[in-house]
Every structure is written in C-alpha cells, then in structure tokens.
C-alpha positions in Angstrom: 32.6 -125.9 59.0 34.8 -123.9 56.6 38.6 -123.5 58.2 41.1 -120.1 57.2 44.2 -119.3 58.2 43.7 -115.8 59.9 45.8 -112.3 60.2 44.7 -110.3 62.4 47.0 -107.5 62.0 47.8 -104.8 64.9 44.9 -102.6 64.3 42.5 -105.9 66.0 44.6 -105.8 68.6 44.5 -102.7 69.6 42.0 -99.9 68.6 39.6 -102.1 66.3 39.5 -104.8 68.7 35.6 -104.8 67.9 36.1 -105.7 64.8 37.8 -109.0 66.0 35.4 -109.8 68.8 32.1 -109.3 66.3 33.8 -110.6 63.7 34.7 -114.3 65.8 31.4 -114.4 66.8 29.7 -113.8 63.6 31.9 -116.7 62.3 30.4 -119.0 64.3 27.2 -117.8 63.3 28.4 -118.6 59.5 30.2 -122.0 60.4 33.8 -120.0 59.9 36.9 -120.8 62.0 39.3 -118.7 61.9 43.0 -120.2 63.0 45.1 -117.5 63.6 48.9 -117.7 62.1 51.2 -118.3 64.9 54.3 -115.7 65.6 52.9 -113.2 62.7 54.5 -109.7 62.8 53.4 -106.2 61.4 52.7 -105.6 57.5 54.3 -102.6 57.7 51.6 -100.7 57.1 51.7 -98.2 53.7 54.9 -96.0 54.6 57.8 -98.9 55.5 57.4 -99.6 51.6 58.2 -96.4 50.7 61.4 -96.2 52.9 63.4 -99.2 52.0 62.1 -102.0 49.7 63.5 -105.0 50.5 63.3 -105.1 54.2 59.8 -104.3 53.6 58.8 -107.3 51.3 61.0 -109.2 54.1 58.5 -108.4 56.8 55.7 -109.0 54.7 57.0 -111.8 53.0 57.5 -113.8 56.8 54.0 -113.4 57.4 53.4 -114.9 54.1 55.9 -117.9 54.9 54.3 -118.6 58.5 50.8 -119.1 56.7 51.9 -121.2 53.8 54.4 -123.3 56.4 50.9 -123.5 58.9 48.4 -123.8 56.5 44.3 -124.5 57.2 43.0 -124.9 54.3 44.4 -124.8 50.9 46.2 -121.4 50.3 43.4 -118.9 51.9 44.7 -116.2 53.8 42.1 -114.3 55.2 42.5 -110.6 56.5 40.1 -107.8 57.8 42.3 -104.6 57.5 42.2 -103.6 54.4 45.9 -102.3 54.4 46.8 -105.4 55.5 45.3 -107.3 52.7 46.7 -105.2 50.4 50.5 -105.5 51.2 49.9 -109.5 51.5 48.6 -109.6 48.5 51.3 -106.7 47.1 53.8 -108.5 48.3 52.6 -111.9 46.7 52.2 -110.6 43.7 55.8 -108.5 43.2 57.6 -111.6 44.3 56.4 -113.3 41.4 56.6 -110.9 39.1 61.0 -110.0 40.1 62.8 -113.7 40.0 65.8 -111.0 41.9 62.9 -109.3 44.6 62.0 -112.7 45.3 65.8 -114.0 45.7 66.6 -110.9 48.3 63.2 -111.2 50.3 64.1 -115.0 51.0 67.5 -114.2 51.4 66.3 -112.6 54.3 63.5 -115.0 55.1 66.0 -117.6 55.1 67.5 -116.3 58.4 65.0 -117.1 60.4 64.7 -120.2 58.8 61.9 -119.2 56.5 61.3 -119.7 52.8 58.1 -118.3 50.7 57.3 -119.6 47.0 55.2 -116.9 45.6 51.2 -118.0 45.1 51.5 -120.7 47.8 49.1 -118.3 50.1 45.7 -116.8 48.2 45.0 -113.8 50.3 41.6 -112.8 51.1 39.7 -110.2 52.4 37.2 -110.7 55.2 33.9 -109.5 53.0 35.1 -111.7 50.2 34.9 -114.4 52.2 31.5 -113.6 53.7 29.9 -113.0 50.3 31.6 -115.3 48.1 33.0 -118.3 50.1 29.9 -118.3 52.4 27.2 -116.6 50.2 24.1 -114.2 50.8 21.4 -117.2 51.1 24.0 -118.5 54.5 23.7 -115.1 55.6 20.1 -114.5 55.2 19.3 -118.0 57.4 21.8 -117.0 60.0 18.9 -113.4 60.8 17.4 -113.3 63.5 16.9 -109.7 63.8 16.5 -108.1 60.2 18.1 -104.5 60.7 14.3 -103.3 58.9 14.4 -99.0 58.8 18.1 -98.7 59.5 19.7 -96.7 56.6 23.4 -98.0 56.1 26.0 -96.1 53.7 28.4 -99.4 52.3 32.0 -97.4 52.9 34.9 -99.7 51.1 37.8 -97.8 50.9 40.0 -97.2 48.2 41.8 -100.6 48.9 40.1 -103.6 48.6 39.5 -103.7 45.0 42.3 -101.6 43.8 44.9 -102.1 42.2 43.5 -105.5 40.9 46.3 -108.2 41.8 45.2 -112.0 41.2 41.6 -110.8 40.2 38.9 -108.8 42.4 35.8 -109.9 44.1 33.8 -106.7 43.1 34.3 -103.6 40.6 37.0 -101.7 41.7 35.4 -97.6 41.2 31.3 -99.1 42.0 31.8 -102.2 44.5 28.2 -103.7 45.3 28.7 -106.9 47.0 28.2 -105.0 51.0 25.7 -103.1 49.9 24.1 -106.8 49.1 25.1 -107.7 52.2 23.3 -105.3 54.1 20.4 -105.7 52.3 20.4 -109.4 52.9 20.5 -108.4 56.8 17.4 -106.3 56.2 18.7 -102.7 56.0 18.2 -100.1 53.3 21.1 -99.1 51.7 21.8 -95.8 50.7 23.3 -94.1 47.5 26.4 -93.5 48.4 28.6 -92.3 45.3 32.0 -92.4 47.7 31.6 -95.1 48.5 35.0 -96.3 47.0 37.2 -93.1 47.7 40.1 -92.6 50.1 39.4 -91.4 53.8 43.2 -90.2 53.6 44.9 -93.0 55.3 48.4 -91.6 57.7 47.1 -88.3 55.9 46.1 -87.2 59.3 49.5 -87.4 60.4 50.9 -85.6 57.2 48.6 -83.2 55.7 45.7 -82.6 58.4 43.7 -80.2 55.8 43.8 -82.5 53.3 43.0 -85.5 55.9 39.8 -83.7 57.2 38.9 -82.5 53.2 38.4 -86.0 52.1 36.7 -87.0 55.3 34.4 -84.3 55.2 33.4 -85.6 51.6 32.5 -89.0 52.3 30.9 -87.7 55.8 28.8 -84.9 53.8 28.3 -87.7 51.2 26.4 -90.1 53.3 24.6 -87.6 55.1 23.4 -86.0 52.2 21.9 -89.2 50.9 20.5 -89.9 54.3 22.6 -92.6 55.9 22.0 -93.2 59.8 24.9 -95.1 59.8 28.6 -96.0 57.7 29.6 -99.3 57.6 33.6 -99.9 57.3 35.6 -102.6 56.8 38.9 -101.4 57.9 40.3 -100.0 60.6 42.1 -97.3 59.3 38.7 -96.0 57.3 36.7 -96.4 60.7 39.6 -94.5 63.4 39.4 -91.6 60.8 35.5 -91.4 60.1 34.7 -91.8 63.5 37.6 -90.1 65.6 38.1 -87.0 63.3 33.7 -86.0 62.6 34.5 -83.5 65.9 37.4 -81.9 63.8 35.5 -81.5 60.6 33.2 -79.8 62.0 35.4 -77.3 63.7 36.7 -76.8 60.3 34.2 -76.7 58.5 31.2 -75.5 60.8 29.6 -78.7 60.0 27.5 -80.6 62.8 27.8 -84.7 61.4 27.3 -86.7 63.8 26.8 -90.1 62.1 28.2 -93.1 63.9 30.5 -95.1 62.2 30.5 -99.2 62.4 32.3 -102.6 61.0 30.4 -104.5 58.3 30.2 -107.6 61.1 29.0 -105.5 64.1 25.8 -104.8 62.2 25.7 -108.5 61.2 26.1 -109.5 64.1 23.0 -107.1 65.7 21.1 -108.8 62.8 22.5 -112.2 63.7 20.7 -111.8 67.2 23.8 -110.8 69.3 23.3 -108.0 71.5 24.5 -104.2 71.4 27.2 -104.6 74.5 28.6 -108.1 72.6 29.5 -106.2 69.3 30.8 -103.6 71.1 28.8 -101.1 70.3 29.0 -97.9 72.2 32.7 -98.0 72.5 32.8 -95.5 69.5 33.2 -92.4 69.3 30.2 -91.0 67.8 28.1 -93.3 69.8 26.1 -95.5 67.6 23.2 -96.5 69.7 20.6 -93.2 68.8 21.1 -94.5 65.1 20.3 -97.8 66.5 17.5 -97.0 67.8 15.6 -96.4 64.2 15.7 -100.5 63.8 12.1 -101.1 63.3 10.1 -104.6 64.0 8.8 -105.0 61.0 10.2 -103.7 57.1 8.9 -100.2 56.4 6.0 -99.5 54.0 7.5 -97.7 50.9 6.3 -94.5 50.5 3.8 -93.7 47.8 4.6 -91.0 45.4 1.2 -89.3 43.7 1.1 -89.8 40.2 2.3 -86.9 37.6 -0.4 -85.5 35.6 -0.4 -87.0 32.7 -1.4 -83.8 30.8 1.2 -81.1 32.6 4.6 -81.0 31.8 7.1 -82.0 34.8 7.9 -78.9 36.9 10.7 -78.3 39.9 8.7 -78.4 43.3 9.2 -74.8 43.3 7.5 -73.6 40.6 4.7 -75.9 41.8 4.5 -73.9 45.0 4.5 -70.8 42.8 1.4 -72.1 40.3 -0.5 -73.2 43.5 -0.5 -69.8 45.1 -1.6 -68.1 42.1 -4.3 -70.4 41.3 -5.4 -69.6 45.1 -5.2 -65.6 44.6 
C-alpha cells in the first residue's frame, strides 16, 4: 500500500467532484491511499499571482507548510488539478531560487505559526503517480473490463509538463505517458496533435472569442482524428471542453458533440466499476452514447488491399476518375 499526502484543491470540491470520487476509488484499485492535508486553503488559482506577489506565494506557500509539517510519506505531494500542481510546484521552486521571496513568504507563514523550507514537499501530479510510482503492468492487472473499440483523445493541457520545474515526467510539447495509459486499459488512442495546447483557462471570463477559438481547435482536433471521447486531467480543461461545445457551435455553426471525461473515470469503467459510480452522466455532453461503442472483445484491424506494385500511388480521387474511364 503506497501512502501520499493529498490536495484536493476547490475544483474536487465542487464542480469536478467526479474526479475525486473515481479517482479514490481507483486508488484502492492500485493500492493508493491518499491522506488528505488537514486545514489546506486555495492555491490561488493563475490570476492572485499576477495581482500581488507575496501574499500569493503566502497562500501557496501555507499549503506547502501543512504538508511538509503532516507529512505521509517522504516529501510527495500529490495533486489532480493541474493548476494546482503547478502553483505548488511554482511556488516551491521560486522560494528557493529568492533567499528574500523566501524570507517575506515565511514572514507571513510565521503568523500562523507556520514555517516552509523550500524542497521539503516534492509535488506531484496525479498521472505521474499512476504511471510512474504505480506503473502500467499494476494497471493492466487491476482490468477487468478492457475499454476494447472506444477511441480516446489523451487531452494534457498546457500545464503539467510546462515550464519544467524539478524535472518532468513526460515531454513537455508531445507528452505520451496517458496515451500509454489508455492503451494499457484497452482503448485505442487517437492522433491527437493538441493534445498539449491551452483550452484558454479564466479566458472565458476575459476574452470569450478567444476562449471559444482555442476550444474549438482542440474540439475540431479530436473529432477530426475520430475521437469518441477526450480524456482530461484537470478541471479547468474539462468545465471548458465540456460546458462551452454548445457555445462553439453557436459560433461557429459547428455540431461537436463529444463527451468529455477524467483520465480515472475511464479507469475506473476499465477497472470494473460501474457507469453511475464514476459519475458518469453528470456531464454535460452526456458521455454514455460514446460509451456505448465499448466492445467485448478487441477489434479486428482493418485490412488495407495492397498497392500495385507496378502503378504509381494516386489520391483516391484520381482512382475514381481512372475506374470510370476504364468502364466507358
């Protein structure tokens, strides 16, 4: 049984509250307890950063303080929201990098009694703990129900592999360890070359035609290269592909209507739980047509007839064309 110390952030609380529920019971699937860091506060999301510096690191920095003061085991710091494991591990990293950030963040730390030595906490990201701590060949003995015919686009954001602090777990612009992951669950995994760019974040909030032009990329992106389903790993990246595909389309007199899913509900589908305990149907593009393409056994690959080894290589087209005439 492998022990972390666990921030949920507010997103778990609140609107990705599936992610939480399929991701604890997944864990116990994998042998994974998750201890969850007593009294933790907000991260302050992106913006708080941006507005005043030091009270920012502050409120990041306490979190930081609570897990190395309760620590679980060694310095692992585990979090799902991707936000949320970048400003921990932000954070981390600046205060050992300033001597004079560090001295004003526990200047203010040290009024609620709290002090923070930078690298005592090693912050981690959920899928790096799945696919590094716990490893592929756990995951594959923990199927029960390989997801065989279900086509799955691997979403990661733009923030779990970049900027590089402390290392990365995957390459930061062509990230490949989910896309292992499904494919150890028995999907079939897309091309999905967008895999790594930004949904837009608060854009939606700022800028709502530039939020809805970089949605409409990935969205367009996965449904050209056939996808029946998107698999996120962070909240924000999930509440904007799945709760702004109605206004896309309005604006772009697009009809998408692929459902979009956390990496552990489909693990936990393949792990034998059922739809209702992963929550699935409480999105909004409701994921359970998609679902519904999950075949018994693994699907034949189709057979492509052999080029002619005399003919030069045409476009399909032109094919078409030669065929007719040959038939006049």
């Amino acid at each position: 049984m492998q022990t972390y110390s666990y921030y949920p952030g507010c997103a778990l609380e609140r609107n990705a509250a599936v992610y939480h529920d399929s991701l604890m019971a997944v864990a116990e699937s994998l042998d994974l307890t998750f201890t969850e860091v007593a009294d933790w506060n907000c991260c302050g999301a992106t913006e708080y950063i941006t507005i005043d510096l030091i009270p920012a690191y502050a409120l990041v920095g306490r979190n930081l303080a609570l897990a190395a003061e309760q620590n679980c085991n060694g310095r692992s710091l585990v979090a799902p929201c991707s936000a949320c494991f970048l400003n921990l591990k932000k954070a981390d990293h600046y205060l050992a990098q300033s001597p004079e950030l560090n001295r004003k963040v526990n200047q203010a730390l040290a009024a609620g009694g709290l002090h923070y030595e930078p690298g005592s906490v090693h912050v981690k990201h959920l899928l790096e703990i799945i696919t590094e701590d716990v490893g592929f060949e756990k995951v594959a003995r923990a199927v029960k129900r390989p997801l065989f015919g279900l086509k799955i686009a691997p979403y990661y954001g733009c923030l779990i592999v970049r900027p590089v602090f402390d290392g990365t777990f995957d390459d930061a612009e062509q990230p490949t360890s989910m896309d292992t992951l499904m494919r150890t669950i028995g999907a079939e995994v897309v091309d999905f070359p967008a895999k790594a760019q930004c949904c837009g974040g608060h854009m939606t909030q700022i800028s709502e035609a530039v939020a809805l032009h970089l949605i409409h990329q990935l969205l367009k992106n996965a449904v050209d290269h056939g996808a029946d389903v998107i698999a996120a790993i962070c909240p924000m990246c999930q509440l904007n592909l799945d709760a702004y595909q109605d206004a896309v389309n309005k604006h772009y007199g697009t009809n998408f209507h692929i459902p979009i899913l956390y990496f552990t509900q489909l693990l936990g589908l393949a792990f034998g739980f059922g739809e209702a305990t992963m929550g699935i149907g409480q999105e909004l593009v409701d994921a359970r047509p998609a679902l519904a393409n999950i075949q018994v056994k693994p699907l034949k690959p189709v057979k492509r007839k052999r080029p002619s080894k005399t003919e030069l290589p045409m476009p399909p087209k032109l094919q078409e064309v030669r065929s007719c005439l040959k038939n006049e």
